[in-house]
Structure formats: structure tokens, C-alpha cells
MILUM-375753 format. One record per residue (C-alpha): z, y, x; residue in one letter. Coordinates in steps of 0.5 Angstrom, whole numbers, plus 2048, in hexadecimal, padded with zeros to 3 digits. Layout:
MILUM-375753
ZYXA/...
This chain:
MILUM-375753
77A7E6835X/77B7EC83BX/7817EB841X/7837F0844X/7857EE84CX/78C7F384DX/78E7F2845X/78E7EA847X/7917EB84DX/7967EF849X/7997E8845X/7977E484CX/7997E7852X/7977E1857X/78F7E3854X/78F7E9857X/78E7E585EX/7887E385BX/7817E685CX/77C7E6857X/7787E0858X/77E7DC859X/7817DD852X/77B7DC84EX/77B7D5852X/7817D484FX/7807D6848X/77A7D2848X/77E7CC84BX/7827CD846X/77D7CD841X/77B7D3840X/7757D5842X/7747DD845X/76D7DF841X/76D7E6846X/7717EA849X/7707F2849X/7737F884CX/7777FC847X/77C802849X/77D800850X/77E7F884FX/77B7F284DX/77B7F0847X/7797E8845X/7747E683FX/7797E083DX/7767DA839X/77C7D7834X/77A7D3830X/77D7D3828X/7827CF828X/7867D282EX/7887D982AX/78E7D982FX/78A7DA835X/7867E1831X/78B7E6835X/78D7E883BX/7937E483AX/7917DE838X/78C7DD83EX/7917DF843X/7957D8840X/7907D5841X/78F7D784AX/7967D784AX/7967CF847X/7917CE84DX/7947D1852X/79B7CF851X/79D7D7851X/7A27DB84CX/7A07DF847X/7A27E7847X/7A87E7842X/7A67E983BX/7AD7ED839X/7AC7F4835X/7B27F7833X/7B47F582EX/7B47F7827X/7BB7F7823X/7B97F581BX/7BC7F7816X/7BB7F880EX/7B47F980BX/7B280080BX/7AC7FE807X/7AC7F8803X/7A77F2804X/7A77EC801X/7A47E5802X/7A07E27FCX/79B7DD800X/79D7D8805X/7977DB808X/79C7DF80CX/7A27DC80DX/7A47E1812X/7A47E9813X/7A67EE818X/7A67F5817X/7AA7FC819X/7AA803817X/7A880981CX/7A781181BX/7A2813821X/7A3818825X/79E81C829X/79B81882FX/79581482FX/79180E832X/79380D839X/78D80E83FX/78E807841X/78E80383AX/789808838X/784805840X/7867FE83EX/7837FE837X/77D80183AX/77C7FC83FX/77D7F6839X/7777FA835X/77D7FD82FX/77C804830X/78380882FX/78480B829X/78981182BX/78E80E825X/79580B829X/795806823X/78E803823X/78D80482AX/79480082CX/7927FA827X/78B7F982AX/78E7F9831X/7947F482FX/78E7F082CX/78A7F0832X/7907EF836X/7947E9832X/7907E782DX/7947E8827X/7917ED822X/7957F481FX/7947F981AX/797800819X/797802812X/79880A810X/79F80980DX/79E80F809X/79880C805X/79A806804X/79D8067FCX/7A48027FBX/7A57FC7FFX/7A07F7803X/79F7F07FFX/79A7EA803X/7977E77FCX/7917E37FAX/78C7E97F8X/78A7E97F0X/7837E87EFX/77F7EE7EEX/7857F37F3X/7807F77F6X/7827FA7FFX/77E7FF803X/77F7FC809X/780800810X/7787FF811X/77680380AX/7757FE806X/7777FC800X/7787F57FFX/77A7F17F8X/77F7ED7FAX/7807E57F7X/7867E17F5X/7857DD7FCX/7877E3800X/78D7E5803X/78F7EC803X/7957F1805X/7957F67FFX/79A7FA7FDX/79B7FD7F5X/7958007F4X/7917FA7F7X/78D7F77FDX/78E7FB802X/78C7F5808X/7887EF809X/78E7EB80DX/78D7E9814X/7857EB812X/7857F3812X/78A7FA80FX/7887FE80AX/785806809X/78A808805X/79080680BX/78D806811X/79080B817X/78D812818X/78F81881CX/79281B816X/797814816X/79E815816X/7A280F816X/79E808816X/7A0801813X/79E7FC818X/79C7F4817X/79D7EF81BX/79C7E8818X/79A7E1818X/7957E0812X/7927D9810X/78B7D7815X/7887D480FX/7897DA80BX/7877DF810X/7807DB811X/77D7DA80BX/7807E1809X/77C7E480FX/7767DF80DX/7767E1806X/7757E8808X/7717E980EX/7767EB811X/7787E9819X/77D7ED81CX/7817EC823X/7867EA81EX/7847E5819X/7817E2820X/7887E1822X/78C7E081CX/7857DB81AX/7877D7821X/78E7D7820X/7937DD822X/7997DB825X/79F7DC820X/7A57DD826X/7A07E3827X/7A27E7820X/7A87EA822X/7A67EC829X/79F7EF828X/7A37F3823X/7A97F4828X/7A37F782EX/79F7FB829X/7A67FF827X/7A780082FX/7A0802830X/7A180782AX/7A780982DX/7A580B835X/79E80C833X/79F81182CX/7A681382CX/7A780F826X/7AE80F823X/7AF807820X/7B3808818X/7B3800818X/7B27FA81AX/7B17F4815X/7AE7ED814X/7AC7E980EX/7AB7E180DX/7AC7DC813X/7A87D9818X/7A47D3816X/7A67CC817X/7A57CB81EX/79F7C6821X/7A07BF820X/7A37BB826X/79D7B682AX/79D7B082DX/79A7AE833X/79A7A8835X/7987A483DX/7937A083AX/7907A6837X/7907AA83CX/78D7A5841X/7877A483CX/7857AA83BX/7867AC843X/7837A7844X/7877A584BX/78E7A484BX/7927AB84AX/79A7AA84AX/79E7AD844X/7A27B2849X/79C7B584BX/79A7B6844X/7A17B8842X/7A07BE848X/7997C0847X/79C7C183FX/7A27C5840X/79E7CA844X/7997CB83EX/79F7CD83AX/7A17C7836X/7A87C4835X/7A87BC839X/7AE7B6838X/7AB7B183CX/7AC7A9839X/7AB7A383EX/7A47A283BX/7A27A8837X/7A47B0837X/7A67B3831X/7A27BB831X/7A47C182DX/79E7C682EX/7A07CD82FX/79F7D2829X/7987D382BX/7947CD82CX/7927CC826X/78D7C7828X/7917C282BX/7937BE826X/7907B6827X/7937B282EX/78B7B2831X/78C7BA831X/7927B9835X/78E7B4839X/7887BA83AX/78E7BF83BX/7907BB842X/7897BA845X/7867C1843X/78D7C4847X/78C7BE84CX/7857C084EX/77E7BD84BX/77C7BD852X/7817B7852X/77E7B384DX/77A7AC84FX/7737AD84EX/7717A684DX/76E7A2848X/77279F842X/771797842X/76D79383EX/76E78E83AX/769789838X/76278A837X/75F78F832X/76178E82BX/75A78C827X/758793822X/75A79181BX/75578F816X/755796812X/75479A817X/74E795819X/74C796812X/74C79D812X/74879E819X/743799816X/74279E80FX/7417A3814X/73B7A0819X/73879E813X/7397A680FX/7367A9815X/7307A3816X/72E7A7810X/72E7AD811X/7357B0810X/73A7B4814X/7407B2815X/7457B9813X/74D7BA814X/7517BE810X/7587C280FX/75D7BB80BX/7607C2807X/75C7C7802X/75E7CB7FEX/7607C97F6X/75A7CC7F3X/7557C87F7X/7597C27F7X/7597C37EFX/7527C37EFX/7517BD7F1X/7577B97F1X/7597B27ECX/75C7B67E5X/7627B07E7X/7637B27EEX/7677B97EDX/7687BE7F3X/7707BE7F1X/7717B87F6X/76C7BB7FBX/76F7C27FCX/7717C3802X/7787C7803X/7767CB809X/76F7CC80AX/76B7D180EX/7687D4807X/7657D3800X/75E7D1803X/7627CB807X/7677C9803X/7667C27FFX/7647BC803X/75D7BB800X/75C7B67F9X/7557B67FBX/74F7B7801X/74A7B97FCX/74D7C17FCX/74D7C1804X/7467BE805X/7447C37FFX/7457C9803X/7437C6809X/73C7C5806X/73C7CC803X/73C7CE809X/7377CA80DX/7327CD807X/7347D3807X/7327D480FX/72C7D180DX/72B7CA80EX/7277C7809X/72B7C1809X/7317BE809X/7357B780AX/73B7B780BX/7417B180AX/7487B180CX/74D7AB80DX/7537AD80CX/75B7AD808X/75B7AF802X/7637B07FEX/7657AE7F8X/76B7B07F5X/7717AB7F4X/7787AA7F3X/7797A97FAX/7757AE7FCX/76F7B07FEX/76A7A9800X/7647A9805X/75D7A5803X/7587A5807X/7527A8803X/74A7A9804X/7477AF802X/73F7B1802X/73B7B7801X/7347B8801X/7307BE7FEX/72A7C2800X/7237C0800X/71F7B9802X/7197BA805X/7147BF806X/7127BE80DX/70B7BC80DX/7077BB806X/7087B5806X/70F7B5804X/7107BB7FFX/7177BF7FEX/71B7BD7F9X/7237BF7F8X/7287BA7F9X/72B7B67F2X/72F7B27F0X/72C7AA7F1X/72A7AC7F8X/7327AB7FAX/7327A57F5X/72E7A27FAX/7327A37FEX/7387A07FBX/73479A7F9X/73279A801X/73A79A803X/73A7947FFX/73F7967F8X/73D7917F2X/73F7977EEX/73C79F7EFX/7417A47F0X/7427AA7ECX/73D7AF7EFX/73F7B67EFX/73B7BD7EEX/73F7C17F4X/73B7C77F3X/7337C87F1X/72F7C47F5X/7357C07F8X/7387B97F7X/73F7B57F9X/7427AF7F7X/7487AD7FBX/74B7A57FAX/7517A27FDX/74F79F804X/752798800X/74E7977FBX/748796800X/74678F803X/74778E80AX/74278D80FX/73E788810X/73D783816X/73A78581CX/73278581AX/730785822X/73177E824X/73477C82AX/73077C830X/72D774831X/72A773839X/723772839X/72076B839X/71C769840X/71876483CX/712765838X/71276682FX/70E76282CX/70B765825X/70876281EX/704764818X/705762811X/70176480BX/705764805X/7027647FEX/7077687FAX/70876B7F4X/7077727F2X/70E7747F0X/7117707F6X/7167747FAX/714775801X/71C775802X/71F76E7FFX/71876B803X/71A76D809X/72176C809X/721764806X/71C76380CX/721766811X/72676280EX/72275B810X/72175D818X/72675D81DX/72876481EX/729763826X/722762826X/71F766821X/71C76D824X/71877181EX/71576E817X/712773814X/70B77480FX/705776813X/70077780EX/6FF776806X/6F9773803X/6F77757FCX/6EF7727F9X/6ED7707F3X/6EB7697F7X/6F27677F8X/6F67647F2X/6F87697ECX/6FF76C7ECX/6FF76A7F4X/6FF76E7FAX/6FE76C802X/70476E806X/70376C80EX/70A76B811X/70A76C818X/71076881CX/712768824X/717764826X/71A76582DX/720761830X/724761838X/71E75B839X/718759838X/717756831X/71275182FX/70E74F829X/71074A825X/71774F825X/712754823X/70F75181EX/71674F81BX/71875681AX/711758817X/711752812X/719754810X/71775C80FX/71075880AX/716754807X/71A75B806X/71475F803X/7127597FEX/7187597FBX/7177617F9X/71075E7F6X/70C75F7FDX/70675B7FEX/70375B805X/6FC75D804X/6F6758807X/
């Protein structure tokens, strides 16, 4: 947001004596950070960066609260003449407690225009002037105090003014030209004949103020931010206003915007007001904080006494009764922000200076904690997916009901996974499945002219229930494209559907999952990360010292059968030697002919024993009669 330097002097006079550079360290000191600063109608104007949800400091107003916080100095008084109210000259009605309250008054124009000065400030913050007293004077009150207005042309507004919820289908040509089917969800200011305003959004084409405008309506009212929001979401819609009343206005400021536009309209336009009248109340005011020592400390981090608290507080405008061990806060009207006692807490040391806080590291306490089995599993699946040549992909956690329907469990409704406010129709489930995210991921990989794809995803997936949505982690994998072809000893051939049943044989699952076609030449499953088996012992065995002494190596030449399995010999041989000094068994050499006994075959087994010392021959000889004994009872023979 632009600030214009005089105009923020103008509401704190102590930031006159600061030059340029000064006050930008300040904002930025507190909080807000200058992203330029330009030259405009013979002042500096500063780039503010304000973040969403300080709506308060969206004026000129708000943030000259903020400099005279920081710097203890006063605020220029803001006291308009008043305006006496009397009994409504048009009615309005307050259908929707969207909007508790609203302020308005009737003025006939006269001949005057836009002054020269409000005309240069306007320029200087990029909203050009429109030559119309009444526009020109609510944009300048919104630049300046944050709280948007509207003028209506009285003349063309037919009956009285009602807020209420819109009827489904209620069309509204809004000052932009467009015409926008309104919905129930939208909150309208209307008169007999129908819409004739977008509340707290944007005004009408059938109201909106002329040259040939005689008399004008104004509003100044506090509609709902939850309301403003969705309403401008739902239509495109992002204007100065809702982008204050979506952050949240300030309802003491209603009557007094409404009292300042009359004064401008007065001194600028030599208006003439026929009434002044305000429906509805205030909202209740922010609920009361408690901030406690002991919180303030924690989050300080240092120790900060509740007076000190206490004072800082009351020079952002909040209302403070000080406890023996706590301070009791009522926020001021428009901070809505601060509504939690670690906002309090964050209040102080922002006033305070961040500058101010310690920059030392937390204290440990006690050695890491082990990572957990799941999440070990998990990095297991994962090593042993790319070892066989799969990407590992991430994707968005929410899809749009369409994909997520797709694929999706036919017991797994998206009622439950719907979220309230999301960022739109693609985005708005949390996901079912993986399997609709990873399609799309492979489609584009062949579009781009890969000619295969592998990819799998660990992640959660939603299933609806009672208590809300819950989390599992899931395993999905696509494979798709064509194997092979490089060289003709490996011909081309498409990807099917029994090459990702090996690999779920090679995960290890007892039972293969449903395969799914994704597309054409591509397939998926997915499977809950629980039903795999976990991952097995280490298979590279701990290092062992190489012995200094001599290995000492033996022959045995076995007749076996021809149906005997190399592995259960091996392992019944093994079995009978000390395994500390067992260094290799294995077959070096098979011997069929037809000189040797039918049905029987001569395997020569090779044996090396090594141990931290010299061993002898008749050790030797033990060991070797015990592995004879072992194979014999296999039904081994040793061979003459």
C-alpha cells in the first residue's frame, strides 16, 4: 500500500521531523517492511508491505497508530463536526446479521468540485480523481482512514434501502459493467426494485453517482469479513473495499467515516444535508485477554515485567487493568487480530523492538529421539522403489471432486473430505487416493516425450469418518511407456499389466493388489503403507577384523543324489562347524558321468577355516568329519 509522507504527518506530527530513511527504518522496525519508495506530486510516497491480517494498518491513519505507538507521541485529533441525526429520510432495514450496523445521511449537492490538494493526494497514491465530489471524497477517506463509504444517487434508488441475503438467481450490473448472477450466499444492499449493491464488495450501475447527480444516499457501514470474503472470492471480485472489510474494518469507525464524508461534501461540493440517521448497533465488542508473567516470559524468552507490558499495550490502543500476576487487555475496536494471550505477548516485544530479543539458541534437552519405525519403513519402501528404477513424485494433498471420484474407494464419500474454504474446485478435497495425481503426472511426462515412466508416491491419503477426515499413509505407483528397444537385443514392447505385479511380488505382498488402467499404455496400484511387510535385517553384516594367521582350506567330494538341494546340504553342513571359525563353504565343481553310481552326482565342497590363531590338524580333521556327518545324514557319501 502507498503513503503519502505529508498525509502521514498530518495524523502524526512528531513523523515530520523524520526524513525519508528514517521513517522507512521505522516501519520496517515495526514490521513493516518498505518495498520502494517514489517521488510523486512533490513528496515521497512509501511502498508499505502489510500483511493480511493487520487491516487496521491499511491507511494512512492506521499506520500513524502504529508510529505514534513506537514513538510515544500523540495522534492528531480526529473530531468532524458533528452531525445531528434525526428521523430516517429513507428507510433501511437490517435483514442479515451480516450487517449489525449502518450509518447514512442525505445531501442535495451543489456546484463545487474536487478540491486541488485531494485531487494531488490521490494521484500520488495511483487512484486517479474522478471530477465527482462524492467518489472523489470516499476514496480519499479510505486512503486516509481505512474505512470504506459509498454515495448512492438518491434520486435512483426506488423505496427504501434493505441489506438482506441475495435470492438465488437476482442478477446486479456492477460499476465495472459487468452483470453478475448473484447467489443466496451473497450479501446485498437492494432497494424495491432488486440489487442495487455487492455490500462491502462494490456499487451498482443503476446507483452509482454522475455529473447529472443531484442528491446522493451515503453508506458507511460494518459488514461481516467472512462475508465480504467469500463474496469477493466467489466473484472475482477484489476491490479496496472488500480488501478492508475482508481483514476487518473498524465498527466505531461507521458514524465517523459517514460524519467526515458529510463535512467533505459540505466544504468541497456546497452540499446541503436533508438528514442524518444510523441503523442497527455496533457488534459486540473483542472478547477480553489475559496475559499472564509467566507467558510473557516464555515467549520473551528474557524476563519482561507486566508493567512494562502493561505500557507498551496502552499505547497500542488497547484498554489494560493490571493484576498481581496477570493483565486483564481489551483490544480497541480495530485490532482484530489480537484475540489469544501469545498475541499480547507478540504485541510487546514488536512495540519493544526485535533488535531486543536474544539471539541465543533454545536449550537441549536430552539426546535426539530415535526416528520411529513408520517413518523408517517408509524410507525403506522408498530406497528399494528407486533401486528399481522409480521416481519418487509429490503432489497437491487436495483435488478437485472429479479426480478424486475417479479413482477414490466407492465407501470413502467426499462429503466428509470437502473442504470449507478452499482456494478453488481443483483444490477443494483432501485426496482418497494417489492414483489420480500420479496419472496426471505421467500423462505429462509422455506427453513431453518420455518414452518411459516410473513413478510412485508415499504419502496420506483421507478416508471420511464421524470424527472427520482420517490420515493413512499410502503407496501409489504408475509405470506406463515402452520397455526396451535400445539395441536389438532387447526389442520394444509396451508396458503391462504383470510387470507391476512383479513388482509387487518384489515389495514383498502375499497377495497382489488391483492394477488399474490409468490411461492407455499406463498402470497403477496404490496400497495402504501397513499392509506391506516391514523391512528385513541389515543384509551387509557387521565389519569383523581381519585375522593375522593363516586360513587353512579342505576338500570333500560328496556323492549325492541328483534331486538334492545345494541349500539344505549347505546349510546342515554349516550348522555342524563352529561359526567363529567357518570363513566360506561352498561347491566349487559338479560331476556328472556315467562311471559314477546311477542316480548320483559328485559335488566337490571347498571349506576354509580361519581363527585368531594358529589352528591345528586334528582340529582340522574334527571339523571335517563333523561336516561328513552332517552331509551323510542327507544321504551324502563321500566318494573313494
Amino acid at each position: 500500500m502507498w503513503i503519502e509522507r505529508k498525509a502521514l504527518a498530518a495524523e502524526i506530527p512528531a513523523a515530520a521531523a523524520l526524513d525519508t530513511r528514517q521513517l522507512c527504518e521505522l516501519l520496517a522496525s515495526l514490521g513493516f517492511p518498505i518495498d520502494g519508495v517514489a517521488s510523486r506530486e512533490g513528496g515521497d510516497v512509501l511502498d508499505v508491505d502489510i500483511t493480511a491480517n493487520r487491516g487496521d494498518a491499511m491507511s494512512h491513519r492506521g499506520m500513524a497508530r502504529e508510529v505514534a505507538a513506537k514513538l510515544g507521541q500523540p495522534l492528531a485529533p480526529l473530531a468532524p463536526p458533528p452531525v445531528a441525526e434525526g428521523a430516517p429520510r429513507v428507510p433501511v432495514r437490517l435483514e442479515s446479521p451480516a450487517c449489525p450496523l449502518y450509518a447514512t445521511a442525505l445531501l442535495s449537492l451543489g456546484s463545487g468540485g474536487t478540491p486541488a490538494g485531494a485531487q494531488a493526494f490521490l494521484r500520488a497514491l495511483e487512484a486517479s480523481a474522478k471530477g465527482l465530489p462524492a467518489v472523489d471524497a470516499s476514496n480519499e477517506l479510505l486512503l486516509r482512514y481505512g474505512h470504506p463509504t459509498h454515495a448512492f444517487d438518491a434520486d435512483r434508488i426506488r423505496g427504501g434501502v434493505t441489506v438482506r441475503w441475495a435470492v438465488t438467481g437476482e442478477k446486479l450490473v456492477t460499476l465495472d459493467g459487468v452483470t453478475r448472477t448473484l447467489a443466496s450466499q451473497d450479501l446485498v444492499i437492494a432497494d424495491e426494485a432488486g440489487p442495487i449493491a455487492l455490500a462491502g464488495v462494490m456499487g451498482g450501475d443503476g446507483t452509482k453517482v454522475t455529473e447529472a447527480t443531484r442528491r446522493v444516499l451515503l453508506e458507511s457501514a460494518w459488514f461481516d469479513p467472512k462475508t465480504v470474503r467469500a463474496t469477493a472470492r466467489r466473484h472475482s471480485l477484489h476491490t479496496d473495499a472488500s480488501h478492508r472489510f475482508g481483514r476487518g474494518a473498524d465498527p466505531a469507525m461507521a458514524a465517523v467515516a459517514r460524519d467526515l464524508l458529510v463535512d467533505r461534501l459540505r466544504s468541497w461540493a456546497g452540499a446541503t444535508l436533508e438528514g442524518a440517521w444510523t441503523a442497527g448497533s455496533r457488534p459486540a465488542a473483542p472478547a477480553r485477554v489475559t496475559l499472564t508473567g509467566d507467558l510473557l516470559t516464555r515467549v520473551a524468552g528474557e524476563p519482561l515485567t507486566l508493567g512494562e507490558a502493561a505500557e507498551a499495550l496502552g499505547r497500542l490502543g488497547c484498554t489494560v487493568a493490571a493484576g498481581s500476576d496477570a493483565l486483564t487487555v481489551q483490544p480497541p475496536t480495530w485490532r482484530h487480530d489480537l484475540a489469544i494471550p501469545e498475541d499480547l505477548a507478540e504485541e510487546v516485544l514488536r512495540l519493544r523492538g526485535y533488535e531486543r530479543i536474544p539471539s541465543v539458541l533454545p536449550p537441549l534437552e536430552g539426546p535426539p529421539q530415535r526416528l520411529s519405525p513408520d517413518y523408517r519403513h517408509r524410507q525403506a519402501l522408498a530406497r528399494r522403489l528407486a533401486h528399481l528404477g522409480f521416481h519418487q513424485t509429490v503432489t497437491y494433498g487436495f483435488i478437485s471432486p472429479e479426480a478424486d471420484a475417479a479413482f477414490a474407494a466407492p465407501d470413502n464419500a467426499p462429503q466428509g473430505r470437502t473442504l470449507v474454504n478452499p482456494l478453488g474446485q481443483e483444490y477443494s478435497v483432501l485426496r482418497g487416493t494417489l492414483l489420480a495425481s500420479l496419472k496426471a503426472a505421467a500423462e505429462q511426462n509422455l506427453r513431453q516425450g518420455a518414452r518411459e515412466v516410473r513413478l510412485f508416491e508415499v504419502a496420506p491419503t483421507y478416508a471420511s469418518g464421524t470424527k472427520g477426515p482420517a490420515e493413512r499413509f499410502t503407496l501409489g505407483l504408475a509405470w506406463g511407456g515402452t520397455l526396451g528397444g535400445e539395441d536389438y537385443l532387447s526389442p520394444a514392447r509396451p508396458v503391462r499389466e504383470a510387470d507391476l505385479s512383479g513388482i509387487a511380488l518384489d515389495l514383498g505382498l502375499a497377495a497382489l493388489p488391483q492394477v488399474r488402467t490409468l490411461g492407455e499404455g499406463l498402470f497403477g496400484f496404490e496400497i495402504p503403507v501397513t499392509d506391506l511387510p516391514q523391512a528385513g535385517e541389515r543384509i551387509i553384516p557387521a565389519f569383523r577384523p581381519f585375522s593375522r594367521f593363516p586360513s587353512v582350506e579342505r576338500d570333500l567330494s560328496l556323492l549325492v543324489g541328483l534331486g538334492q538341494s545345494y541349500e539344505a546340504l549347505a546349510g546342515a553342513m554349516r550348522a555342524a562347524l563352529p561359526a567363529e571359525v567357518l570363513q566360506d563353504l561352498r561347491c566349487v565343481d559338479v560331476f556328472r558321468h556315467k562311471s559314477l553310481p546311477e542316480g548320483r552326482q559328485a559335488w566337490l565342497m571347498r571349506l576354509r577355516f580361519q581363527a585368531d590363531r594358529t589352528l591345528v590338524g586334528a582340529e582340522v580333521d574334527g571339523w571335517m568329519a563333523s561336516a561328513l556327518a552332517a552331509a551323510e545324514a542327507l544321504g551324502a557319501k563321500l566318494r573313494a
